[in-house]
Each structure stands twice: as C-alpha cells, then as structure tokens.
C-alpha positions as CSV (number, residue, x, y, z in Angstrom):
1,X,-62.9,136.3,102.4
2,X,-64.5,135.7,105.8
3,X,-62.8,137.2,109.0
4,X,-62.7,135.0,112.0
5,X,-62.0,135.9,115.8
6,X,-60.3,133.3,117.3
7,X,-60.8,133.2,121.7
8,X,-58.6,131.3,124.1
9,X,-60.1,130.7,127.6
10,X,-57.0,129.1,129.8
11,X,-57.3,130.8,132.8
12,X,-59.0,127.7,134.8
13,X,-58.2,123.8,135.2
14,X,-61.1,123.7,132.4
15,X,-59.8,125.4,129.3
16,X,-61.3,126.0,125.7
17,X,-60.7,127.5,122.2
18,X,-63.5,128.7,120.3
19,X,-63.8,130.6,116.5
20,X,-66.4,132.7,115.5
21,X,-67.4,134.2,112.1
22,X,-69.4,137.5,112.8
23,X,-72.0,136.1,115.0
24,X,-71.7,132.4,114.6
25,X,-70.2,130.2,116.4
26,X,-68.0,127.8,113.9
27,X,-66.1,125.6,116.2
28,X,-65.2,124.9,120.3
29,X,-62.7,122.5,121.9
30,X,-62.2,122.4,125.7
31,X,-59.6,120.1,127.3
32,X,-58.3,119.9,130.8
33,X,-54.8,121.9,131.4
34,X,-54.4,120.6,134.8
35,X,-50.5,122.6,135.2
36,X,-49.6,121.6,131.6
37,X,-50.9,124.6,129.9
38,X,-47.9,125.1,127.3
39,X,-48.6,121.3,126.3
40,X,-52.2,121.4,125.8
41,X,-52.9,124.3,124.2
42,X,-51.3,123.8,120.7
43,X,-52.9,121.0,120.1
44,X,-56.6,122.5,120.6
45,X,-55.5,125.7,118.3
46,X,-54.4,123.6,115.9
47,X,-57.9,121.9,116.1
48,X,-59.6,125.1,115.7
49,X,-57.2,126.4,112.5
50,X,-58.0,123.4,110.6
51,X,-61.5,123.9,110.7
52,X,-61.1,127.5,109.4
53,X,-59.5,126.7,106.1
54,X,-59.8,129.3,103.8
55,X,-61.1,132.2,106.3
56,X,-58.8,135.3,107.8
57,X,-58.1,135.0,111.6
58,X,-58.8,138.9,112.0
59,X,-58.9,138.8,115.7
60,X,-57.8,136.9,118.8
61,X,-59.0,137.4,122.4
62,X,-57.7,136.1,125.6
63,X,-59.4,135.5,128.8
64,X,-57.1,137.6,131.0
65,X,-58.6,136.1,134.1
66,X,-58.6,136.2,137.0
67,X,-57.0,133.2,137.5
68,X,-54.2,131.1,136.7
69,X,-51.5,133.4,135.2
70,X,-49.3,130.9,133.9
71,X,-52.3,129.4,131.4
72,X,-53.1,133.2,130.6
73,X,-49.5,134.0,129.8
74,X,-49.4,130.9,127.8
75,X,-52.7,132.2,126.0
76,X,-51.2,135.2,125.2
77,X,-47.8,134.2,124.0
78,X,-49.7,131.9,121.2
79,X,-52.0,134.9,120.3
80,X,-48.4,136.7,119.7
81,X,-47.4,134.0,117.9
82,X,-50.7,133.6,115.7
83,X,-50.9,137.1,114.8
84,X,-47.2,137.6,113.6
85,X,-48.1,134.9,111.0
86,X,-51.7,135.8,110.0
87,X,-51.4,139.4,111.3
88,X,-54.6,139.0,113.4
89,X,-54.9,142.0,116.4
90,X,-55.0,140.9,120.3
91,X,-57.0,141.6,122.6
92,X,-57.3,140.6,126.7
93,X,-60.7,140.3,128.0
94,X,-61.7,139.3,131.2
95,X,-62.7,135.5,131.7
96,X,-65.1,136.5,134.3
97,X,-67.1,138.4,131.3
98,X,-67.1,134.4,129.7
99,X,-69.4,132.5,132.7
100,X,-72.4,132.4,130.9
101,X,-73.6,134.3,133.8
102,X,-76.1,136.9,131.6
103,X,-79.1,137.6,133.8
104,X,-79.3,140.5,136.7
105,X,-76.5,140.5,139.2
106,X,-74.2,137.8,140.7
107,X,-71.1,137.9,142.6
108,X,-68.0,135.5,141.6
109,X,-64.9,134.7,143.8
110,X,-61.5,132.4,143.3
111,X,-59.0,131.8,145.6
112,X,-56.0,134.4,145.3
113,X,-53.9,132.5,147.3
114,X,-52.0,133.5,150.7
115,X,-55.4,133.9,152.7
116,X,-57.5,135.8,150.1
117,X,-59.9,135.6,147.6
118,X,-60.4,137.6,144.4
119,X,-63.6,139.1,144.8
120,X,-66.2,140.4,141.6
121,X,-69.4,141.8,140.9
122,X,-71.8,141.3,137.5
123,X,-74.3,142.8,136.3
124,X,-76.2,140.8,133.1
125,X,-73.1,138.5,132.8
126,X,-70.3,141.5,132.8
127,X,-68.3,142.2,135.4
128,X,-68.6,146.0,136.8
129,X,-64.6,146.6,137.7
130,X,-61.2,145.2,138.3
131,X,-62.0,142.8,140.9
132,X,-60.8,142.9,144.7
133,X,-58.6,140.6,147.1
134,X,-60.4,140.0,150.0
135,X,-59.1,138.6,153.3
136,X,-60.9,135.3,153.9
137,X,-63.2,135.8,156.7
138,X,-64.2,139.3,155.0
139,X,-65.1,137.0,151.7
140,X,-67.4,134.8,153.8
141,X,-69.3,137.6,155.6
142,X,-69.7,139.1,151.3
143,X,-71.1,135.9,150.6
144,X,-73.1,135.6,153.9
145,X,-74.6,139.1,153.1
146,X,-74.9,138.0,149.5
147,X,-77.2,135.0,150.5
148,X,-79.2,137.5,152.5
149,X,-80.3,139.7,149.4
150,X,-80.9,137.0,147.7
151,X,-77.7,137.3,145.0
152,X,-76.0,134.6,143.8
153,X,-72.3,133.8,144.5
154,X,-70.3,132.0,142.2
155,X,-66.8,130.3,141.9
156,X,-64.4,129.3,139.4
157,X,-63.3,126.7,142.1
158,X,-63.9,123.4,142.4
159,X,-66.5,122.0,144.7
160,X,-63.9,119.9,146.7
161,X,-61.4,123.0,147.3
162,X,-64.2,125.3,148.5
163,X,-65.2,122.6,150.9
164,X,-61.7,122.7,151.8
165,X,-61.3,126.4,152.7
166,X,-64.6,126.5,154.2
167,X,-66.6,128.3,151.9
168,X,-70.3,127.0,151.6
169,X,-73.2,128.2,149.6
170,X,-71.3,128.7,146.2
171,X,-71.5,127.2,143.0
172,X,-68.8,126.3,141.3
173,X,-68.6,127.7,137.4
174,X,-66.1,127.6,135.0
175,X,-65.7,130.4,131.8
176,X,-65.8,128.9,128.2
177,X,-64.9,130.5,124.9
178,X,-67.4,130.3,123.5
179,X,-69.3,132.4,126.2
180,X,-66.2,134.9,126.4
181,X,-66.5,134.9,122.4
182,X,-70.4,135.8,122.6
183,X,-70.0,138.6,125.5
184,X,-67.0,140.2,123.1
185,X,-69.0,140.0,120.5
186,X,-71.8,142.2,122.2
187,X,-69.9,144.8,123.9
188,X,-70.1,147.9,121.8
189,X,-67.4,148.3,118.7
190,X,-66.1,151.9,120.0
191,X,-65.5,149.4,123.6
192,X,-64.0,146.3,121.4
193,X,-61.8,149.0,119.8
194,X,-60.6,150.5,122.9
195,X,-59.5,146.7,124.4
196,X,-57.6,145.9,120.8
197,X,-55.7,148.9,121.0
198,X,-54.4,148.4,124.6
199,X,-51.6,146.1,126.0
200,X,-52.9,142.6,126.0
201,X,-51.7,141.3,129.5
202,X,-53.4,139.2,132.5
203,X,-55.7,140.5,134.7
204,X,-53.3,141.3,137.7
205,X,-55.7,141.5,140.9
206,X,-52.4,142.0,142.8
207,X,-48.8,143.2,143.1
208,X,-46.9,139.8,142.2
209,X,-45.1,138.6,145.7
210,X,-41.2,138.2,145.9
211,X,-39.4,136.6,148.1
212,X,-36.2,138.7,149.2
213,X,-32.9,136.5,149.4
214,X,-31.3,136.4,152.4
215,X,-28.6,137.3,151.5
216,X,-27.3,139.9,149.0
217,X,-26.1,138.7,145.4
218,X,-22.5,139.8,146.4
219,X,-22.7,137.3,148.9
220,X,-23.5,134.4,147.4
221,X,-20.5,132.1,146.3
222,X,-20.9,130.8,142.8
C-alpha cells in the first residue's frame, strides 16, 4: 500500500490542501477562509481523502505560519483528528518555507499587528530562522535597504492593505500546499524526522498579548 502525506496551508486568507505520494503530487484544493477557517476546511480535506482511496495517510504537515493563528490552530486540530483515525504522524512546518520562492535570497514580511511586522529572510525558497517583529518604520528602512541590494521583498499581504499601511515596493505572495509539500519533501530525512518528532504548534513570532481586567476576579459581581 502506498503512503501519502497529506499538507494543510491555512495560515493566509488564501488557503489550500494538497496530497502527495513520494514525490508526486496527486491532488490540490485551495479555497478562500476569509475568518471562517473551522467551516471551510473540512470540506477541502474531505476533497482530498476521497481522491486517496485505497492509500495510507502516513503523514500530515501544517503550515505553522506566520500568520493567522486561528486558521493554523484549526489546521492542526484536524491533523489531531486525522491521525487518531488513520494513525498518520504531524508535523508543523513553516508556511513561509511554501512561497514558491526557490531561487537565491528574498526577504518576506506580514503585518503582526499593533505597529509591527513579522520580518523573514530566505535563502533558495527556505527561510534561515524564526522570524522577527519589527516596529514599522524599522520594516520600511529593511525594505528600503533591501531595494538597494537589489533583494526582493515579499508579502503575504494583500496589495490593498500594504497600500494602506504605507508600505511600497512589495509583492504580495501567498504560500500553497503544494509548494509547502514540495519544500518538505526536499529537506533532508534526518531534518523531516527531527520536525515529526517535535510538538506540532504555530509559529509564535511573539508572546500572545493580554489584556489585564481592571478589576480583580474577587471583585466582580456575578
């Protein structure tokens, strides 16, 4: 029986599901999550099972982002759910790593939200380390010195919101699984190994932010 790795890319507006058996690529669906990731997704999977009838789903990887946690958590929680029933192993694997981006180096930035912007380097379509959160005027001087050397500078936003925060000179891309499936596939095994055996959880760029109440829980009157 064939083995099949199953990849869910969610972590943009844009998501996908893709299957691969060893190298080849057996079937993709993308569909627009907008904020309705939960919805969405089951039907795509259940798009991509039925065309694997008869084959093992050995693996699953999920673009961990960065990017929209609520579509990676989703991701992840199906992936749970697939591999108690066909006892596939999980993996997380950064969404960046799934651009398509696979010649010499580029630079790739999203908005973090509260005045910064998640900040990454690649190098041949895989990105060098855990990304940064830069403020905003220190991500448009990066991008100005970017331009200068000639290196590109990407975005998993949207044309219309960079406009809006004011950042020019980018182009907007958008990871697929099919491309996150084909980098996984060529990182080395010992690498693929290492990623299967640890924690599958989202890329986490930053300490989540909580607001305080204002008023201790004693306080509060039910």
């Amino acid at each position: 029986m064939q083995d099949v790795l199953l990849v869910l890319e969610t972590s943009c507006v844009q998501s996908s599901a893709a299957a691969w058996s060893g190298e080849r690529l057996l079937c993709q669906t993308a569909w627009r999550a907008e904020r309705n990731h939960s919805s969405a997704i089951f039907k795509a999977v259940r798009q991509v099972l039925d065309a694997l009838e008869g084959l093992r789903l050995k693996e699953i990887v999920v673009g961990s982002g960065p990017g929209a946690y609520g579509g990676i958590r989703v991701a992840l929680a199906v992936a749970d759910g697939l591999s108690l029933v066909h006892g596939s192993r999980v993996a997380a694997f950064p969404s960046w790593n799934g651009l398509g981006l696979l010649h010499g180096k580029a630079c790739v930035m999203s908005d973090a939200r509260r005045g910064g912007w998640t900040w990454g380097k690649l190098e041949n379509g895989v990105l060098t380390d855990v990304p940064a959160v830069l403020p905003a005027e220190q991500a448009r001087v990066c991008v100005a010195e970017c331009m200068k050397k000639g290196v590109p500078v990407f975005s998993t936003e949207t044309a219309e919101h960079l406009a809006a925060r004011e950042m020019s000179g980018i182009v907007p891309v958008c990871p697929s699984a099919g491309a996150l499936g084909a980098a996984w596939l060529a990182r080395a095994e010992s690498r693929r190994e290492e990623l299967l055996e640890s924690p599958a959880e989202p890329l986490y760029v930053r300490a989540p932010h909580i607001t305080r109440a204002k008023r201790p829980a004693w306080a509060v009157k039910a």
